[in-house]
C-alpha positions in Angstrom: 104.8 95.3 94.9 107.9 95.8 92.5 108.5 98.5 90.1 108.9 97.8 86.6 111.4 99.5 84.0 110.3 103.3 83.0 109.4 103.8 79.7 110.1 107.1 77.4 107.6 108.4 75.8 107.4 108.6 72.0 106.2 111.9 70.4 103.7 109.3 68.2 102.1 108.1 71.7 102.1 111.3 73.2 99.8 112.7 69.9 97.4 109.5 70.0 96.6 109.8 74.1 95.9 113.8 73.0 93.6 113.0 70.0 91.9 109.8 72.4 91.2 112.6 75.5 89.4 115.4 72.9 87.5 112.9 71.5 83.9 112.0 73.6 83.7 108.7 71.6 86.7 107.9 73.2 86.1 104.2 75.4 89.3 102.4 75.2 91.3 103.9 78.3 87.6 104.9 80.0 86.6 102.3 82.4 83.5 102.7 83.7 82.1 101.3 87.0 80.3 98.1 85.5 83.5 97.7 83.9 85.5 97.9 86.8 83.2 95.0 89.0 83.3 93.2 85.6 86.7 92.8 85.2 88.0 92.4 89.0 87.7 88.7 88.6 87.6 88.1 84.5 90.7 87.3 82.8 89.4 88.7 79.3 91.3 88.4 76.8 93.4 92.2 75.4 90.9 94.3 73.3 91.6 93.9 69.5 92.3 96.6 67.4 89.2 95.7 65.3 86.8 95.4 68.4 83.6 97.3 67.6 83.4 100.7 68.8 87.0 101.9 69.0 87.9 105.2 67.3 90.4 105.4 64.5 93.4 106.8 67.5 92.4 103.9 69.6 93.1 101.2 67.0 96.7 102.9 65.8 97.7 102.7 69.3 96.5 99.1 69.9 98.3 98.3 66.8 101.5 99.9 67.1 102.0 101.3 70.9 99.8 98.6 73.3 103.1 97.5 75.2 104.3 100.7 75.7 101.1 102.3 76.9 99.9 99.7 79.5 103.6 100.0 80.9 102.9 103.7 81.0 99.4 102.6 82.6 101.0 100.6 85.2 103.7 103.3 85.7 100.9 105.3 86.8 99.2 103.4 89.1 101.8 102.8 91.3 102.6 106.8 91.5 98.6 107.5 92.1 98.5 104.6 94.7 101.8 105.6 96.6 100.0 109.1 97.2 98.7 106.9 100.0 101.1 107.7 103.2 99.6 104.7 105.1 100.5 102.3 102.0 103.4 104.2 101.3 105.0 103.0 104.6 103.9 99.6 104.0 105.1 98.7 100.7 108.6 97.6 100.1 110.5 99.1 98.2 113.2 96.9 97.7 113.6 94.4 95.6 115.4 90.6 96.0 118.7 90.9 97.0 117.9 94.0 98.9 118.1 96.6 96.0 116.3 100.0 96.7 113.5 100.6 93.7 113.7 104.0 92.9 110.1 105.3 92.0 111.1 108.8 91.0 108.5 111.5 90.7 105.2 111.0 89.1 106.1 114.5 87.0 109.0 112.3 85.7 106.8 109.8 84.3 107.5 109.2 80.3 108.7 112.0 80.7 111.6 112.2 78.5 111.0 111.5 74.6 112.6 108.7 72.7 115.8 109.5 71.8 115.6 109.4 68.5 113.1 111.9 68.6 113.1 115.7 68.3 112.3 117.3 71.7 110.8 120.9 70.0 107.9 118.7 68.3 106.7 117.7 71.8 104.9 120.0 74.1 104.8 117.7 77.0 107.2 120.0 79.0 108.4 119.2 82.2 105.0 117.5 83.4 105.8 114.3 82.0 103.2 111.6 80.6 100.9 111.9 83.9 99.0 114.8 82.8 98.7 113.1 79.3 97.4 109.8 80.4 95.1 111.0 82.9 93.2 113.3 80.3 92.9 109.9 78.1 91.2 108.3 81.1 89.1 110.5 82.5 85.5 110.1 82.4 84.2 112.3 82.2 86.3 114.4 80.9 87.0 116.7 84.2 86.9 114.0 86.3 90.2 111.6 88.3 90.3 108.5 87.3 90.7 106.1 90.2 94.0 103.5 90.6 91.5 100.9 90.2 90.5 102.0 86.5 94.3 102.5 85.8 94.9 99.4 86.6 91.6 98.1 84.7 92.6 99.9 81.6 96.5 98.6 80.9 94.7 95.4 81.7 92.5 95.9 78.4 95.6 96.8 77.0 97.8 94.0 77.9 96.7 91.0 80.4 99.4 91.1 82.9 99.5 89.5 86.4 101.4 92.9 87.4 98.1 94.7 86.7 95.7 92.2 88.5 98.1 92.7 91.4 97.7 96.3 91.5 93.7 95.4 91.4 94.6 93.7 94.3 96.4 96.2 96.0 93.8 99.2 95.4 91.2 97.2 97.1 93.2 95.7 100.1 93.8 99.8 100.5 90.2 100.6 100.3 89.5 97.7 102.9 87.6 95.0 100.1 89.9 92.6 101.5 87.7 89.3 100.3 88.0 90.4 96.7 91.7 91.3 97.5 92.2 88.0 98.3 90.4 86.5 95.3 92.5 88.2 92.9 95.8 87.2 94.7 94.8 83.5 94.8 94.2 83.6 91.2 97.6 85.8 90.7 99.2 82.7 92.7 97.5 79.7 91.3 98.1 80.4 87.9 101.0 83.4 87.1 103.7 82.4 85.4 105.8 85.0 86.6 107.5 84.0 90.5 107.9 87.8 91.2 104.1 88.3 91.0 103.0 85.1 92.5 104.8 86.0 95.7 103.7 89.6 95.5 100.3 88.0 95.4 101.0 86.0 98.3 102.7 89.1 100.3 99.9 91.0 99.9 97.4 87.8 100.7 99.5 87.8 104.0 98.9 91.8 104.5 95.3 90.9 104.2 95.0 88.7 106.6 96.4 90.7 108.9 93.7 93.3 108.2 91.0 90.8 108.8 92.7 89.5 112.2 93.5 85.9 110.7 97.2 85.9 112.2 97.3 81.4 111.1 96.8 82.4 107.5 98.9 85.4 107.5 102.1 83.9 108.6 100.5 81.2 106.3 100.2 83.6 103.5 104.2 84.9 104.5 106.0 81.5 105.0 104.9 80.6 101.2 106.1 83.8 99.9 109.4 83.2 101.5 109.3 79.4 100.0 108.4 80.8 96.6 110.3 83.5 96.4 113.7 82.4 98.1 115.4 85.6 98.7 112.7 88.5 99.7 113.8 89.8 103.4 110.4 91.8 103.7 108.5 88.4 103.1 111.0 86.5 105.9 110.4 89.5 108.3 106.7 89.5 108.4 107.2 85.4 108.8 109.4 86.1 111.5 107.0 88.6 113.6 104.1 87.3 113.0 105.5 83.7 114.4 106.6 85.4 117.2 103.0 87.2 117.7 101.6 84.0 117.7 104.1 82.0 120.4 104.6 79.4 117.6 108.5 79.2 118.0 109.1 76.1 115.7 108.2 79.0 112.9 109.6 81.5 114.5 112.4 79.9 113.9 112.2 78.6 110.5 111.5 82.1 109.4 114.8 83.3 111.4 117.3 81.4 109.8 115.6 83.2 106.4 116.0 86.0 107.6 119.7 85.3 108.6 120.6 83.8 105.4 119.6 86.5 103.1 119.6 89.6 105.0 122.9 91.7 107.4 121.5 93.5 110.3 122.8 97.1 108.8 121.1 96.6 105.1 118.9 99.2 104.7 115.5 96.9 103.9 116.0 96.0 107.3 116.2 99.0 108.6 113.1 100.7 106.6 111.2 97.7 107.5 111.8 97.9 111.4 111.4 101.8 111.9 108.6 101.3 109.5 107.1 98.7 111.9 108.0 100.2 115.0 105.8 103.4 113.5 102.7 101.5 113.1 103.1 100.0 116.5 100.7 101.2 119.3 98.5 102.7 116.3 97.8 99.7 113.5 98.8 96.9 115.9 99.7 95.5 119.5 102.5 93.5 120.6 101.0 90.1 122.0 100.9 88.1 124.9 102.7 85.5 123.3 105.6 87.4 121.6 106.8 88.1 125.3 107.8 83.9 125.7 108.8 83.9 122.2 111.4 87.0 122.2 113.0 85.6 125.8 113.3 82.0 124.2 114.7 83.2 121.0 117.1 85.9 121.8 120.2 83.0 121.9 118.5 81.5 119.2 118.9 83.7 116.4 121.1 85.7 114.4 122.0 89.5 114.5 119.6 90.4 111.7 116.8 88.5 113.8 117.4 90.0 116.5 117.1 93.4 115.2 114.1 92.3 113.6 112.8 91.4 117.0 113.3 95.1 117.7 110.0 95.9 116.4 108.8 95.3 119.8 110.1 97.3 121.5 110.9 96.6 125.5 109.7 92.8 126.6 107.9 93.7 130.1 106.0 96.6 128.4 104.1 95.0 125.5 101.9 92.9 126.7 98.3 93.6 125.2 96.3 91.6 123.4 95.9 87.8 123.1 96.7 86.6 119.4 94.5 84.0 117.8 92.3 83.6 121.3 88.5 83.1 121.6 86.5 86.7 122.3 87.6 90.4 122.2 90.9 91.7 123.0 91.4 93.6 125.6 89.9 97.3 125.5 93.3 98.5 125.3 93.6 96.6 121.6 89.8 97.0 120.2 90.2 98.7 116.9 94.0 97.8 116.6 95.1 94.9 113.8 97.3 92.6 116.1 99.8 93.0 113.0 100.0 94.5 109.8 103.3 93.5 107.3 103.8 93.7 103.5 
């Protein structure tokens, strides 16, 4: 996942999403539940502002403010689905080149009005566009709308492959990981955009791991790394999964990625290993396997590998579960994920 640029929001906007929350015929922003299975998998075209049905606040906004909404929209989701501690952790939140994304606070969303504006017509206050947006959404009225229908909605507004991804994301976190996966595949096969095609293919790695398919999650990795040629989270999970899975020829592959585009003491690296090494012994096992691979690899790799290979923690004590093997894993490892990476 990657943020996007934060908007300001216009006093015009602000009015419209106030006038489209009091009014009950209200349907734009309102997705319902048959809308949201509808339009998991459908890329339908935006709706026009003359589409039946919409209210006279719904089509000034499509005509005049669509962009800047379904930013907003998508602004939003990502603060509603980062509430999530678990996904949180596992989310990177640095971008190529190893630049941290700072999210800010949700209050802060839209928060500040266009500059050409005058702040005393506005009483958005200190809340920022959150409180505003959610009341356009709701349905009904008192009710939270879910990331999902965020997402849903600024894809009404504008079809972007950013919004399908967050579909994506909501449901790997929910544990639909099948119609995860179908929306990343389409993301991948047909985004024009390379930053969500190997966000697609991150997160298509992420759930695999979820659904104990280690092949096609280093699968899932190694193409992100191809694709995207410079994203050290996406080399990382290559890297450890490889390593899970005693396949050294990848292991090392991945490892000179890793080494090419990453120092041992840049902070991705060092949010991604403590990050690992939290989940370990809760979301997922060191392998038989990785013992072999860490000893053969050690001389092998380069400092930022090798602190990589940190993640598991002392060699002699690790050994757990089989990765990839026929039958159950050992008690010790039932109701663990061998490895879970974004």
């Amino acid at each position: 996942m990657s943020a996007e640029p934060t908007t300001l929001l216009d006093p015009e906007i602000e009015d419209l999403l106030r006038r489209i929350a009091r009014d009950p015929r209200s349907t734009l922003l309102r997705v319902t539940r048959p809308q949201l299975a509808k339009g998991l998998f459908e890329r339908s075209p935006a709706v026009g502002a003359q589409a039946a049905g919409l209210t006279t606040a719904e089509r000034q906004l499509l005509c005049v403010h669509r962009e800047e909404t379904a930013l907003l929209l998508r602004q939003l989701f990502y603060h509603r689905f980062l509430r999530d501690e678990r996904m949180r952790r596992m989310t990177c939140m640095y971008a190529a080149g190893g630049k941290k994304i700072e999210l800010g606070s949700e209050q802060d969303l839209g928060g500040r009005l266009a500059v050409q504006a005058d702040p005393t017509t506005s009483d958005l206050g200190d809340a920022g566009a959150s409180h505003v947006l959610a009341d356009a959404l709701a349905l009904p009225p008192d009710a939270v709308a879910s990331p999902s229908q965020i997402a849903l909605a600024a894809l009404r507004l504008v079809p972007s492959d950013n919004a399908r991804n967050y579909l994506g994301y909501q449901l790997v976190r929910s544990g639909n990981l099948r119609s995860a996966l179908r929306i990343f595949e389409d993301v991948a096969a047909r985004s024009p955009r390379l930053s969500s095609v190997v966000s697609a293919l991150s997160w298509s790695g992420f759930a695999y791991s979820q659904m104990n398919e280690p092949r096609l999650c280093q699968e899932m990795f190694a193409k992100a790394v191809r694709q995207g040629d410079g994203w050290p989270n996406d080399a990382m999970s290559w890297l450890t999964i490889s390593v899970q899975l005693g396949d050294l020829q990848q292991a090392e592959r991945a490892a000179a990625w890793v080494d090419r585009v990453c120092n041992p003491d840049d902070q991705v690296v060092r949010w991604w290993v403590e990050a690992r090494i939290r989940e370990r012994g809760v979301a997922w096992s060191p392998s038989k396997a990785a013992q072999g691979s860490i000893s053969a690899l050690r001389d092998r790799v380069g400092e930022t590998s090798q602190a990589v290979l940190n993640v598991f923690g002392v060699v002699p004590a690790m050994v757990t579960a089989e990765v990839g093997g026929s039958g159950d894993p050992p008690a010790s490892a039932r109701g663990q994920r061998l490895l879970e990476l974004v």
